[in-house]
MIBA-971039 format. One line per field, with one value per atom (N, C-alpha, C): residue number from 0; x, y, z; atom name. Coordinates in steps of 0.02 Angstrom, whole numbers. Atoms other than C-alpha are relative to their C-alpha. Last residue first. Example, Ala and Ser with C-alpha at 12.3 -4.5 7.8 and 13.67 -1.06 7.14 Angstrom:
BEGIN
i: c(1/1/1/0/0/0)
px: c(-42/684/-39/45/615/45)
py: c(-59/-53/55/-59/-225/60)
pz: c(-3/357/37/0/390/0)
at: c(N/CA/C/N/CA/C)
END
This chain:
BEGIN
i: c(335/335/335/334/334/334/333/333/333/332/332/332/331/331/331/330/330/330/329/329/329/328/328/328/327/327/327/326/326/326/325/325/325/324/324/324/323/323/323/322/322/322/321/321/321/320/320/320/319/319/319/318/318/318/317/317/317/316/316/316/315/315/315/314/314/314/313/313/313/312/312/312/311/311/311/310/310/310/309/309/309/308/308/308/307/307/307/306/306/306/305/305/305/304/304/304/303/303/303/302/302/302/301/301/301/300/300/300/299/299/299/298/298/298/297/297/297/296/296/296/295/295/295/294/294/294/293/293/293/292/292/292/291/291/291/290/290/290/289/289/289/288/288/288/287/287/287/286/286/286/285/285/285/284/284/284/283/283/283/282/282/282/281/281/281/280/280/280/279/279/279/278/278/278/277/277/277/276/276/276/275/275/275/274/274/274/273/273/273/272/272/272/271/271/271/270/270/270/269/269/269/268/268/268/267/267/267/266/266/266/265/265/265/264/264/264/263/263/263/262/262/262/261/261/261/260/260/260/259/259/259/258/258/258/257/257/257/256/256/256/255/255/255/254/254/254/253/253/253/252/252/252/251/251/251/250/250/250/249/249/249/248/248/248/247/247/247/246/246/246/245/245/245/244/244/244/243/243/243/242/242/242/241/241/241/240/240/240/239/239/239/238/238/238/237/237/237/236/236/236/235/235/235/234/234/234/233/233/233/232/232/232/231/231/231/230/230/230/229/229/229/228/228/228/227/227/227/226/226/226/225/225/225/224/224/224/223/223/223/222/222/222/221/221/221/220/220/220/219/219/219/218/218/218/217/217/217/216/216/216/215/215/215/214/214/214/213/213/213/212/212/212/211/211/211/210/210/210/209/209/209/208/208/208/207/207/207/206/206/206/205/205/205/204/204/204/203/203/203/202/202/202/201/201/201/200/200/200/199/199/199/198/198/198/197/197/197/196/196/196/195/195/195/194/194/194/193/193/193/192/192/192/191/191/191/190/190/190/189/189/189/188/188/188/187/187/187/186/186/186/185/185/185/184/184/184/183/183/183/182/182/182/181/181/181/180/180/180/179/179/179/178/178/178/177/177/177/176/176/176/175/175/175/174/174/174/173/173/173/172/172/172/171/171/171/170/170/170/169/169/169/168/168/168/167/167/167/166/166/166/165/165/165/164/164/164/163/163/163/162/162/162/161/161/161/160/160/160/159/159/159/158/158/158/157/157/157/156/156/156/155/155/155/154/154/154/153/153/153/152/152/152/151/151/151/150/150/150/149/149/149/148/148/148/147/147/147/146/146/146/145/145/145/144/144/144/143/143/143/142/142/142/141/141/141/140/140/140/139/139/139/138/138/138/137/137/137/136/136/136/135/135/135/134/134/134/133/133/133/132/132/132/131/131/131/130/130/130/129/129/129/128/128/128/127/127/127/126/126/126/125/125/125/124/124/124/123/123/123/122/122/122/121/121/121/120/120/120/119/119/119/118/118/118/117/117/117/116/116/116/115/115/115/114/114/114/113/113/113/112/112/112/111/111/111/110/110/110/109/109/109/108/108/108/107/107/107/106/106/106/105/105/105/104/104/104/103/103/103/102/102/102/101/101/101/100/100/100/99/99/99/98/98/98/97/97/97/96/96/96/95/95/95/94/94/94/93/93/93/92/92/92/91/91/91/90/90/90/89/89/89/88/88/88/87/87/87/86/86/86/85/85/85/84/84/84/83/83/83/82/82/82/81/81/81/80/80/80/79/79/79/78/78/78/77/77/77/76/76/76/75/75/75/74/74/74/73/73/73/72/72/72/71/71/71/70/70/70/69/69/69/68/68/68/67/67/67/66/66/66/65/65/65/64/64/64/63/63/63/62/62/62/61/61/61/60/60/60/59/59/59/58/58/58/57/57/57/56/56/56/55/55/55/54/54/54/53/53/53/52/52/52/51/51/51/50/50/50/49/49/49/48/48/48/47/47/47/46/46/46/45/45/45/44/44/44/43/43/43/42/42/42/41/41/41/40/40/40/39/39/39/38/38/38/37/37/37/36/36/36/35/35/35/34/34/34/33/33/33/32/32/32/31/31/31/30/30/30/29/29/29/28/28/28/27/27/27/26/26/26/25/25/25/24/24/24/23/23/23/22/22/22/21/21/21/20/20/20/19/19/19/18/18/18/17/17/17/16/16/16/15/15/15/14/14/14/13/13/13/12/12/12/11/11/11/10/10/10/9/9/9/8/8/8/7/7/7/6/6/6/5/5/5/4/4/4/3/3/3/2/2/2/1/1/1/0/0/0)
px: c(-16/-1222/93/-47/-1248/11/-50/-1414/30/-17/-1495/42/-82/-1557/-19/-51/-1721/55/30/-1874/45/32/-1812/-4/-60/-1736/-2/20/-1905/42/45/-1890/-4/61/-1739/-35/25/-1570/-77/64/-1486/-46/42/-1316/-59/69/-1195/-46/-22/-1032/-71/-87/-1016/-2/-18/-1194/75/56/-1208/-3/-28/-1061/-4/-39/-1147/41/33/-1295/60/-35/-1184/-20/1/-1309/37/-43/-1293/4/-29/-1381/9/32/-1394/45/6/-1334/-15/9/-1281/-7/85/-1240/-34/29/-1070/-73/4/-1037/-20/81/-970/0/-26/-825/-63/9/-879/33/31/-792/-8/50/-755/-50/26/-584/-69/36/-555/-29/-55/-552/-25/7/-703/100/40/-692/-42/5/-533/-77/50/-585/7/-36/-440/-21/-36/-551/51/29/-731/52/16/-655/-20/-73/-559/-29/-9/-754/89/-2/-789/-2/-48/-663/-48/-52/-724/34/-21/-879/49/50/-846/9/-32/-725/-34/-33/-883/70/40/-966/49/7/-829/-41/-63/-819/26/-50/-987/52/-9/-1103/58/-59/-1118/-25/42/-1219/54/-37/-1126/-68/27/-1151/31/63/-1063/-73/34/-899/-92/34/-828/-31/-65/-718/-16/-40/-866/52/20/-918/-6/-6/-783/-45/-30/-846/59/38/-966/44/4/-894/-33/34/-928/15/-33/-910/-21/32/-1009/60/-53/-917/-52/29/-1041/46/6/-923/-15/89/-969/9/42/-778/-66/-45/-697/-44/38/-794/19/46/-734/-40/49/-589/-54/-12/-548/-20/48/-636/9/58/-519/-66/-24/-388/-40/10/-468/1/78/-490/-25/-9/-320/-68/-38/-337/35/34/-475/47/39/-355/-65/-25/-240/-59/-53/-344/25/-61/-484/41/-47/-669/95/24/-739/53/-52/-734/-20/30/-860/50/-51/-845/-32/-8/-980/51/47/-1015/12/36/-836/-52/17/-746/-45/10/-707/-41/63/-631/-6/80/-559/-49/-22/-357/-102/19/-396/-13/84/-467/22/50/-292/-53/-25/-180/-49/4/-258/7/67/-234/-48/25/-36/-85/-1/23/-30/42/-77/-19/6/4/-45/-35/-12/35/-68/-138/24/-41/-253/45/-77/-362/13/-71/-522/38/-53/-692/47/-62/-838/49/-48/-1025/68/-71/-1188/50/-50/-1327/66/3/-1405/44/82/-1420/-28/-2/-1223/-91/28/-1218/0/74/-1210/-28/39/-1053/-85/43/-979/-33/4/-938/-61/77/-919/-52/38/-776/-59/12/-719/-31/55/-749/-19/62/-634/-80/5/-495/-43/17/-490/-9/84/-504/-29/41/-332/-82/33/-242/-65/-45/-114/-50/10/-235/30/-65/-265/7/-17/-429/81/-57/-512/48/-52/-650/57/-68/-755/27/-14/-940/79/-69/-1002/21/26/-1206/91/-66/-1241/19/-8/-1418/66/-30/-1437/-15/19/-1596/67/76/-1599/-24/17/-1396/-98/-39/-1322/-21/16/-1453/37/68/-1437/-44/17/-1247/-69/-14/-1253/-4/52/-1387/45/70/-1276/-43/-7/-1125/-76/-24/-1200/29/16/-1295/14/30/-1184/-40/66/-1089/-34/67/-911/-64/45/-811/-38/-27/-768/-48/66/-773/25/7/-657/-40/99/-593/14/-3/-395/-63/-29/-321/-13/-18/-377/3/-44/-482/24/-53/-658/55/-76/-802/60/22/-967/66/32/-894/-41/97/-797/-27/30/-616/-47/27/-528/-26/6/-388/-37/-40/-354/12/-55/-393/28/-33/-534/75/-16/-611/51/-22/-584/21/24/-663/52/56/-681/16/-37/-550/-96/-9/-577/15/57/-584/43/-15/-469/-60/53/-434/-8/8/-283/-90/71/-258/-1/50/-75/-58/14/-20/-50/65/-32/-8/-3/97/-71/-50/192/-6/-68/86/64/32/-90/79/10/-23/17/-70/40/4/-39/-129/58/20/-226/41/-50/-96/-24/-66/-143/38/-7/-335/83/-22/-337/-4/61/-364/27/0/-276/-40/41/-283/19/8/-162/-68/66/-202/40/65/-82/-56/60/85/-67/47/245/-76/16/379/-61/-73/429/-6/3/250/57/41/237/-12/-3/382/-25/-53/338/27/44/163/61/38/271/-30/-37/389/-29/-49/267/43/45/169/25/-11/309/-54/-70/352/-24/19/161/45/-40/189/8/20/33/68/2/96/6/-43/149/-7/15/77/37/-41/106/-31/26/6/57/-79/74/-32/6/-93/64/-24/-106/24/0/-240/71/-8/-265/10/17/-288/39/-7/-232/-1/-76/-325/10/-18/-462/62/-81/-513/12/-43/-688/83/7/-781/27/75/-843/-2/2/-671/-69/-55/-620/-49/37/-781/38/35/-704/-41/-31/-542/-92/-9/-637/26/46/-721/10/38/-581/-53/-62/-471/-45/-3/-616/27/62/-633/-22/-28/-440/-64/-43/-475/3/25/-598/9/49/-533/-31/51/-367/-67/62/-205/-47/-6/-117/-53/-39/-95/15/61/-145/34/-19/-76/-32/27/-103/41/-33/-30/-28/30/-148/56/-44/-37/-37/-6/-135/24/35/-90/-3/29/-51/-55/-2/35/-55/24/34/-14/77/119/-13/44/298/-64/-15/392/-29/-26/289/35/-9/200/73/68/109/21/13/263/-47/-76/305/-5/2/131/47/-55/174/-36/-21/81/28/15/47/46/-101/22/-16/-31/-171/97/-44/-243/59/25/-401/51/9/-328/6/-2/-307/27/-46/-380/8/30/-428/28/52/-289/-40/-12/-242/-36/37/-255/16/-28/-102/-60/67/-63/1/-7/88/-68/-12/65/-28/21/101/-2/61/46/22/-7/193/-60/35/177/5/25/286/-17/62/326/-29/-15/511/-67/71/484/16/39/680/-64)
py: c(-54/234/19/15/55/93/-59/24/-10/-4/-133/66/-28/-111/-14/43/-171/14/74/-114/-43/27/52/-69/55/78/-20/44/164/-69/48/295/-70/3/369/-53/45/438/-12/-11/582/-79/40/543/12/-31/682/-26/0/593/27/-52/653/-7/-74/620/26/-23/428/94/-12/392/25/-72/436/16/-77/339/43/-41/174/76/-79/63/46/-35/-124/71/-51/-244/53/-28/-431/65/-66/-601/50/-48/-761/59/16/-920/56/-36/-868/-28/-47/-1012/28/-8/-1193/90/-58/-1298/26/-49/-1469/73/-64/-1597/59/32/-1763/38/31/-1717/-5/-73/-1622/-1/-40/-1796/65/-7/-1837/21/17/-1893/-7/51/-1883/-44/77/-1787/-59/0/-1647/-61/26/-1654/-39/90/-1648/-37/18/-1473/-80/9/-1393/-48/57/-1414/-35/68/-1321/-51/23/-1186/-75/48/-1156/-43/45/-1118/-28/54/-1003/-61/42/-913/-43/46/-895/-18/27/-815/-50/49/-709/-69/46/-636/-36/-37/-558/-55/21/-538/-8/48/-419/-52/57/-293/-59/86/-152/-21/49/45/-51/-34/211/-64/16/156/5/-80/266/-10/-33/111/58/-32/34/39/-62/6/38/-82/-58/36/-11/-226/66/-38/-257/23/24/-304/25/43/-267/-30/30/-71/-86/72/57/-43/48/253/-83/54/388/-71/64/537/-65/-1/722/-69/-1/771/-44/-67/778/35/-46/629/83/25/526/47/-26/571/21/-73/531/36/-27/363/76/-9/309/26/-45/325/8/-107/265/16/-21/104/50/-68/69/12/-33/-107/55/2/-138/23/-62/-79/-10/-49/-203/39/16/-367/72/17/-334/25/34/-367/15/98/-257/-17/14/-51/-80/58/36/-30/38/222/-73/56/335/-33/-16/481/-36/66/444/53/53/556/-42/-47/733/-63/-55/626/33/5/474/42/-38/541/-38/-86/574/-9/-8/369/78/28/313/17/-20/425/-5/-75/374/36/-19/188/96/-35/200/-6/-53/169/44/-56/13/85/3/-75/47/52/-116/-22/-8/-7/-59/59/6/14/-25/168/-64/51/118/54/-14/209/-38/14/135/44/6/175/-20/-3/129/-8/-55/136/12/-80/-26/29/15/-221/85/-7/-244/40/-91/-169/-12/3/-357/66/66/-421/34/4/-270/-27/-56/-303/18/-4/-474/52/19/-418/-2/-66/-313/-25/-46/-464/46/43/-592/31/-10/-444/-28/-58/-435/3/8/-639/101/-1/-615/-18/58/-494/-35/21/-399/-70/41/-302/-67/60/-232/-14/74/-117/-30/-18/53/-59/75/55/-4/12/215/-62/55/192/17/46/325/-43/28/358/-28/-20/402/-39/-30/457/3/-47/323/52/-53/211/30/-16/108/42/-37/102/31/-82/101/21/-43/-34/62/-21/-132/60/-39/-136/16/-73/-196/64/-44/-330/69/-30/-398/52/-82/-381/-8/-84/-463/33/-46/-624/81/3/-760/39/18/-737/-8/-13/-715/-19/-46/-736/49/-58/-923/56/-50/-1069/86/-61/-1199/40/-29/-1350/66/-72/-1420/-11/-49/-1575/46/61/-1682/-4/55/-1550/-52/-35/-1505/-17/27/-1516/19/74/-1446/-39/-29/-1264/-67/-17/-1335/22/3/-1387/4/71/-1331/-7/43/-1216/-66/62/-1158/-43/0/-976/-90/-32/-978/18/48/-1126/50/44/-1042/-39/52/-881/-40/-22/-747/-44/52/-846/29/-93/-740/-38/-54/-931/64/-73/-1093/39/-30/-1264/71/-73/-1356/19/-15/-1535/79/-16/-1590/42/39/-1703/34/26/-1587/-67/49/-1455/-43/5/-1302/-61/11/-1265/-58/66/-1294/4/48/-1164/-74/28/-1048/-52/-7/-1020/-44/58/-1007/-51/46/-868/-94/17/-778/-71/29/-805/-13/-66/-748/-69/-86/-829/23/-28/-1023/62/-51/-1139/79/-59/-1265/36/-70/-1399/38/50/-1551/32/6/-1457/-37/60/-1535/0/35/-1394/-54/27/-1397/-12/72/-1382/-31/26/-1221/-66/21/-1159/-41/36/-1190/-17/64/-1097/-55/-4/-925/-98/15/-933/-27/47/-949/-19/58/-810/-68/16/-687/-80/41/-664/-50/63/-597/-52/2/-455/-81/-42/-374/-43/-50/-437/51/-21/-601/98/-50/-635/16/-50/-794/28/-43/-885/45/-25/-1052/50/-16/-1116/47/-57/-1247/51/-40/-1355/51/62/-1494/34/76/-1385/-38/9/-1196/-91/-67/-1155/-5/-72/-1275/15/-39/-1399/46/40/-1481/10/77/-1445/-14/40/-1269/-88/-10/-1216/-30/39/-1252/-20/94/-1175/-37/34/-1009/-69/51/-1026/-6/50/-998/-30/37/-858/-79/13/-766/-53/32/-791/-4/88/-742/-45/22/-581/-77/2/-561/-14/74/-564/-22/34/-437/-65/34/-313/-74/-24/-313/-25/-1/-389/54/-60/-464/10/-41/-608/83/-35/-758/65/-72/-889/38/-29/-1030/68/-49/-1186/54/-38/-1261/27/-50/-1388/27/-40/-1505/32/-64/-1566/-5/-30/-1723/69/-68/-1861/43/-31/-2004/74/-24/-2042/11/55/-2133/14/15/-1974/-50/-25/-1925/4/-26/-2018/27/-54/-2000/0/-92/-2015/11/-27/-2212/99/8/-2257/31/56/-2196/-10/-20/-2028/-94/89/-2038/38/38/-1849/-57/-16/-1799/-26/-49/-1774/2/-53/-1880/52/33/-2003/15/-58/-1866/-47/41/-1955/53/25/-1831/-29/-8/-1756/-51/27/-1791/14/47/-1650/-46/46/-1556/-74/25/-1428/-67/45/-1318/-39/1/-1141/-91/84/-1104/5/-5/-914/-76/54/-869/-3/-37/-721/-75/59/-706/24/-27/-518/-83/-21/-553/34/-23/-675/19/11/-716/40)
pz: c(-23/856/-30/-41/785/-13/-19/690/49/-78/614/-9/-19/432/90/26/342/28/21/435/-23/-70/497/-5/-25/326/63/19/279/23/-29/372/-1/40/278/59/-1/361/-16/-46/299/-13/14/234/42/32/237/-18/69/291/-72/-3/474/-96/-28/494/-36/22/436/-11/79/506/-66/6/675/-75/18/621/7/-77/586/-17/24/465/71/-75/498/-40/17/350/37/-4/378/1/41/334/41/-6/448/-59/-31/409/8/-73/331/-6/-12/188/79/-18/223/-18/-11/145/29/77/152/5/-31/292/-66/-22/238/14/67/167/0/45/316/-60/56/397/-39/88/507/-16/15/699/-73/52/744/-11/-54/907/-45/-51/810/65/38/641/59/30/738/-35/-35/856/-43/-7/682/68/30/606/26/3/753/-52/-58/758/-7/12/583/42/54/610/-31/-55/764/-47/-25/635/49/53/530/30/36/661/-38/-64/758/-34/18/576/64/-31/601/-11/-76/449/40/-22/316/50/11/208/20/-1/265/6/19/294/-23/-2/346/22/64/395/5/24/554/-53/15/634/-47/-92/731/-13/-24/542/66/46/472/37/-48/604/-18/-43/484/54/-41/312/81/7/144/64/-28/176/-23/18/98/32/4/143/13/-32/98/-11/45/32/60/-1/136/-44/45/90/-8/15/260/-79/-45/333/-43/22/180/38/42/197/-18/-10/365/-44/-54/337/-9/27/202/48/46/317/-62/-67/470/-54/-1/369/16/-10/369/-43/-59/398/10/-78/289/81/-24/155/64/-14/147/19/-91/208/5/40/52/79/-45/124/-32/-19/-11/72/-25/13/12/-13/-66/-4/-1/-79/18/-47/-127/-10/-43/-254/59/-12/-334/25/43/-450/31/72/-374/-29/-31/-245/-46/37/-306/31/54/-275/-38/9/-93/-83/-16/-61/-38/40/-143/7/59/-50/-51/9/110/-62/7/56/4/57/15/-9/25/183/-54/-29/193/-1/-56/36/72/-30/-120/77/-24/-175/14/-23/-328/54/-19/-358/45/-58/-450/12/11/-527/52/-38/-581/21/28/-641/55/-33/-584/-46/21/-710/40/-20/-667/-37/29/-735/30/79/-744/-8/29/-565/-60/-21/-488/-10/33/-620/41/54/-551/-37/-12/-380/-84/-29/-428/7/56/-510/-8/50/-368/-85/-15/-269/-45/19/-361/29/123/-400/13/23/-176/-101/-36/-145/-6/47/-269/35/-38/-164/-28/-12/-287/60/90/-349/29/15/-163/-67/-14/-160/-17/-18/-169/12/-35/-271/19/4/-293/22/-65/-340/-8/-3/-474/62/68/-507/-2/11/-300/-76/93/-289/-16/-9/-141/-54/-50/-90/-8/-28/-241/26/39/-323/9/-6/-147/-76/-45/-93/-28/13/-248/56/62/-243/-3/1/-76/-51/-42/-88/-5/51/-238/40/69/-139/-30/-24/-1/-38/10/-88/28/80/-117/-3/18/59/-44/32/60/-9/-18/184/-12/61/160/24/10/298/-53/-51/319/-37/18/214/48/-30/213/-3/-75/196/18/-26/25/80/45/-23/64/-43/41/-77/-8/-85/5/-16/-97/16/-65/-122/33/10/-268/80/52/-284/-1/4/-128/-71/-63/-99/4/-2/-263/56/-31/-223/-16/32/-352/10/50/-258/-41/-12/-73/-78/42/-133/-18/27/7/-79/71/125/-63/18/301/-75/9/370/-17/41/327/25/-15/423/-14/-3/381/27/20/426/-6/-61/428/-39/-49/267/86/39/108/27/-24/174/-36/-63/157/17/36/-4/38/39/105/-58/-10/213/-35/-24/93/42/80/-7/37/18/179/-56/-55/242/-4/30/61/85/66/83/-6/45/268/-78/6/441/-84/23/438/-14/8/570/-38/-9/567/-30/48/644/-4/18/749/-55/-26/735/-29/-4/675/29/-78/727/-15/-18/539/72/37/473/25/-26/580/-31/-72/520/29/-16/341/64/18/363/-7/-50/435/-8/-71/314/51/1/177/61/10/230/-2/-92/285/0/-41/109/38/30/83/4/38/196/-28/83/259/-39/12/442/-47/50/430/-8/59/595/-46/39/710/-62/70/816/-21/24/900/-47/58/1002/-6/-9/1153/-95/78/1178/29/58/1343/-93/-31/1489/-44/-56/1468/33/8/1326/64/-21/1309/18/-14/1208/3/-35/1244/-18/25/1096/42/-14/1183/-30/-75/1206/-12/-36/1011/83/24/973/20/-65/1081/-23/-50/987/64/12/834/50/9/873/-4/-71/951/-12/-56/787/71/17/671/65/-47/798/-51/-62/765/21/-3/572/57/28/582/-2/-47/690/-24/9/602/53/-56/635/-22/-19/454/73/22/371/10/-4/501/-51/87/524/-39/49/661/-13/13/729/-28/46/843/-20/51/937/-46/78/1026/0/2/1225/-99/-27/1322/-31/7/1223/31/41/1335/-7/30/1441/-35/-6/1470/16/-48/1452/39/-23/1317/79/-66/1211/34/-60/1065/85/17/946/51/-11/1031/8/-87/1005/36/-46/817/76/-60/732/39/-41/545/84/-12/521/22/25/456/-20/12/609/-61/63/586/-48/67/714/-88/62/832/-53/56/996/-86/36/1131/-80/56/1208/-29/67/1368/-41/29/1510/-68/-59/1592/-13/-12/1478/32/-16/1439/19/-75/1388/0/16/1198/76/-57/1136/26/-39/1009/69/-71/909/19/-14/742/90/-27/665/45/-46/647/27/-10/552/42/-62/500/-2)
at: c(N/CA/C/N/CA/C/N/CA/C/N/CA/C/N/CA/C/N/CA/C/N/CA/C/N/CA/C/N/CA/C/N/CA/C/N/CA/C/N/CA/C/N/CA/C/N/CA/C/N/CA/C/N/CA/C/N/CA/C/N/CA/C/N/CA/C/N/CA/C/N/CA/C/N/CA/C/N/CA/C/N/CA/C/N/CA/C/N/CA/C/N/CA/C/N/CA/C/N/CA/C/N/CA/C/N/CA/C/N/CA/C/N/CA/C/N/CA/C/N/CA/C/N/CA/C/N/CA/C/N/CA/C/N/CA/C/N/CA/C/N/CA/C/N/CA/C/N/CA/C/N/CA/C/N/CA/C/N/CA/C/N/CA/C/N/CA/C/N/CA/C/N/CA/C/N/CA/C/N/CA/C/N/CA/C/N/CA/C/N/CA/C/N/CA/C/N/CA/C/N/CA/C/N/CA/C/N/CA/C/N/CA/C/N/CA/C/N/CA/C/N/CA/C/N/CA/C/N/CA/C/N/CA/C/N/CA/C/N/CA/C/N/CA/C/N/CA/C/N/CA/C/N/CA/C/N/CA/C/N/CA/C/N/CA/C/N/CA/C/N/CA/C/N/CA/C/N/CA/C/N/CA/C/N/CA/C/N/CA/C/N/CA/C/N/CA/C/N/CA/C/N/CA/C/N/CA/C/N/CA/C/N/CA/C/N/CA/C/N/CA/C/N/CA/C/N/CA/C/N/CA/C/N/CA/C/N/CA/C/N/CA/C/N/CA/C/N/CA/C/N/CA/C/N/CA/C/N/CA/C/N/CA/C/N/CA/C/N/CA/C/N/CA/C/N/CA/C/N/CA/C/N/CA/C/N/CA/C/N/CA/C/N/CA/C/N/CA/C/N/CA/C/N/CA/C/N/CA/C/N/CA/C/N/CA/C/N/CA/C/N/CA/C/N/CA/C/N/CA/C/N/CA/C/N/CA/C/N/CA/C/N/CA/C/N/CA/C/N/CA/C/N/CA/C/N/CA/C/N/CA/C/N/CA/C/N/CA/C/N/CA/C/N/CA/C/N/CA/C/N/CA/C/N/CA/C/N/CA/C/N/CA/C/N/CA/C/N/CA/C/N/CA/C/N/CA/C/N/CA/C/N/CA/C/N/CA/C/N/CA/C/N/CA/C/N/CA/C/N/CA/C/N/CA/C/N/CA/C/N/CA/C/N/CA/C/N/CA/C/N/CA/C/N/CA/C/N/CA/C/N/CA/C/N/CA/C/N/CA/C/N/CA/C/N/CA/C/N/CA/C/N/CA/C/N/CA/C/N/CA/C/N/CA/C/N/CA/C/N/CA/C/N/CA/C/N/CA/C/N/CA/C/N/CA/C/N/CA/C/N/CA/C/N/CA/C/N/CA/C/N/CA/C/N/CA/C/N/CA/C/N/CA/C/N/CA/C/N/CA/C/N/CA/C/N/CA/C/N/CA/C/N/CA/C/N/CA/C/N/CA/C/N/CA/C/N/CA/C/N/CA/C/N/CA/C/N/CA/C/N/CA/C/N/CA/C/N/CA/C/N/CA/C/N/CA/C/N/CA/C/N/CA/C/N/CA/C/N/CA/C/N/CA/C/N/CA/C/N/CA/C/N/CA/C/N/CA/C/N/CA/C/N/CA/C/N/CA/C/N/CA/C/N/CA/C/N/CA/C/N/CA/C/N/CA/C/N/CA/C/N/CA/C/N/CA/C/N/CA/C/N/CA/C/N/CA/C/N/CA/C/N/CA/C/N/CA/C/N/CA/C/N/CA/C/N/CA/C/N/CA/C/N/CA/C/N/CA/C/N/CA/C/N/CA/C/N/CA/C/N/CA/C/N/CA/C/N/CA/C/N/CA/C/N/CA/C/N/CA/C/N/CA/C/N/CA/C/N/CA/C/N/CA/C/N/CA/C/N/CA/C/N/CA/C/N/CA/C/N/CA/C/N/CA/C/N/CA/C/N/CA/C/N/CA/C/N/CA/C/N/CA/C/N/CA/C/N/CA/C/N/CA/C/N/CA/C/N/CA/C/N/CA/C/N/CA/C/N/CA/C/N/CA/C/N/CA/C/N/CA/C/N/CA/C/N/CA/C/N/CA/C/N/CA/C/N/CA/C/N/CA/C/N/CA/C/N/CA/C/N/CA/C/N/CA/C/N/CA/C/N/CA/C/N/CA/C/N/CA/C/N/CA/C/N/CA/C/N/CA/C/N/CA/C/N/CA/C/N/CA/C/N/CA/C/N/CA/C/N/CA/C/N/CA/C/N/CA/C/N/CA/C/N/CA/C/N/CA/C/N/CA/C/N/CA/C/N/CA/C/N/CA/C/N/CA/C/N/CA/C/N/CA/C/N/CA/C/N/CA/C/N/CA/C/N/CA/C/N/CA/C/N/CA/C/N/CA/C/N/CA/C/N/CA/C/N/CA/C/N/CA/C/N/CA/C/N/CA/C/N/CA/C/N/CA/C/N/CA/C/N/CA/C/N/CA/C/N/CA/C/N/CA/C/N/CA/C/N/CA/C/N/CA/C/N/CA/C/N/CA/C/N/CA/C/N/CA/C/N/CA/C/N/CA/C/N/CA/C/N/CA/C/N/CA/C)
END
């Protein structure tokens, strides 16, 4: 049993808009209900862990929902459940939700995307927090959905590069620590990246792998001595103990890099990011054109973040011995 599952369903009183698109053959008979017609969608979604990040996908998306005309309360209702870091739970979780017959699921995460699209290859998926959809086997090219799924990826094609070039430009830091998942493969396809955009500098490396949250603290103490800076990709475990690389970090004067932005309300120094409200927005409405049966996911491309830019947190700044430069006036937003 999922004993981490979350249930949100409240009854609804409007008809749904036709769900042609949806994937399941549906019957005259199936759409109605007590001699009406069927009334409400069924978002199922899955998500692999709570974080700020993921949870402001999740807001983003239900507010496109709400702006296509399905709202919470009327005519939508959503089945969320968390696996909570535990990859198991993934499967379970995406089976369930194939077994109650919902209309979407909406997928947050690379591994809850993966299990999805396993679980099923009739209802419509819809994917964000998915930092490389083709490498994950989700779709076959960034131009092209698959048969059932698309959604938005949360990687951008130029934020590691910008990051690396900022921390090898304006820092004097010559090692980068990496602190990451192995085990999560949108975390191995960054950290590659990672270095694929320091081939053309002197930056050097160092790792400490974890497998789970507990063991991030551990991981940030044992690259001290070794790193000048930390640089922390989107990876699910360790973003969500973020304190714990933080604490460090304040403790021993190490400038914490982040590839996402909402780390840095949580004591991270810097980020070349955008917001993950954003790209779930983008997904909610391609889940709003699949659910009006208006395209098939098939029909629908995958899309990058729309958004770039680079967020500097002054207090983080301070606690971790970074004195701020004039010049970044011009290129950086600040957050106290």
């Amino acid at each position: 049993m999922v004993k981490v599952m979350k249930r949100l369903a409240v009854p609804m009183l409007v008809s749904i808009l036709a769900l042609s698109g949806c994937g399941k053959e549906t019957s005259t008979s199936d759409q109605k209900e007590n001699g009406s017609e069927k009334q409400t969608a069924t978002i199922g979604v899955t998500q692999i862990i709570e974080h700020p990040s993921l949870d402001a996908a999740f807001k983003g998306f239900k507010k496109a929902l709400e702006d296509g005309g399905f709202k919470e309360g009327k005519n939508v209702k959503y089945d969320v459940q968390i696996a909570q870091g535990d990859p198991n739970n993934n499967q379970t979780i995406a089976n369930n939700l194939v077994g109650d017959g919902v209309d979407l699921i909406f997928a947050n995460s690379t591994p809850s995307a993966q299990s999805a699209l396993n679980a099923t290859k009739d209802i419509p998926i819809v994917f964000t927090s998915v930092t490389d959809p083709v490498g994950a086997s989700l779709v076959p090219s960034m131009d092209r959905a698959g048969e059932n799924i698309t959604g938005t990826t949360d990687s951008h094609p130029d934020a590691i590069r910008k990051m690396i070039q900022f921390i090898d430009e304006q820092t004097d830091a010559k090692t980068v620590g990496l602190i990451y998942n192995s085990g999560e493969q949108n975390s191995v396809v960054q950290i590659q990246k990672v270095k694929e955009a320091a081939k053309n500098t002197d930056l050097k490396f160092v790792e400490a792998s974890v497998s789970t949250t507990a063991e991030v603290k551990q991981a940030a103490e044992s690259l001290v001595g070794k790193a000048d800076v930390f640089y922390i990709v989107t990876d699910n475990t360790v973003v969500s103990a973020i304190e714990s690389v933080v604490s460090v970090a304040n403790e021993k004067k190490i400038p914490v890099f982040t590839g996402e932005l909402d780390s840095l309300k949580r004591g991270c120094f810097a980020a070349y990011g955008f917001d993950y409200y954003d790209i779930g927005y983008q997904a909610g409405e391609m889940a709003v054109v699949i659910l009006k049966g208006e395209k098939k996911p098939s029909e629908i491309k995958p899309e990058y973040p729309k958004k770039l830019k680079l967020v500097i947190n002054k207090t983080a700044a301070k606690k971790q011995g970074i004195e701020l430069k004039p010049e970044w006036d011009g290129i950086a937003e600040y957050i106290e």
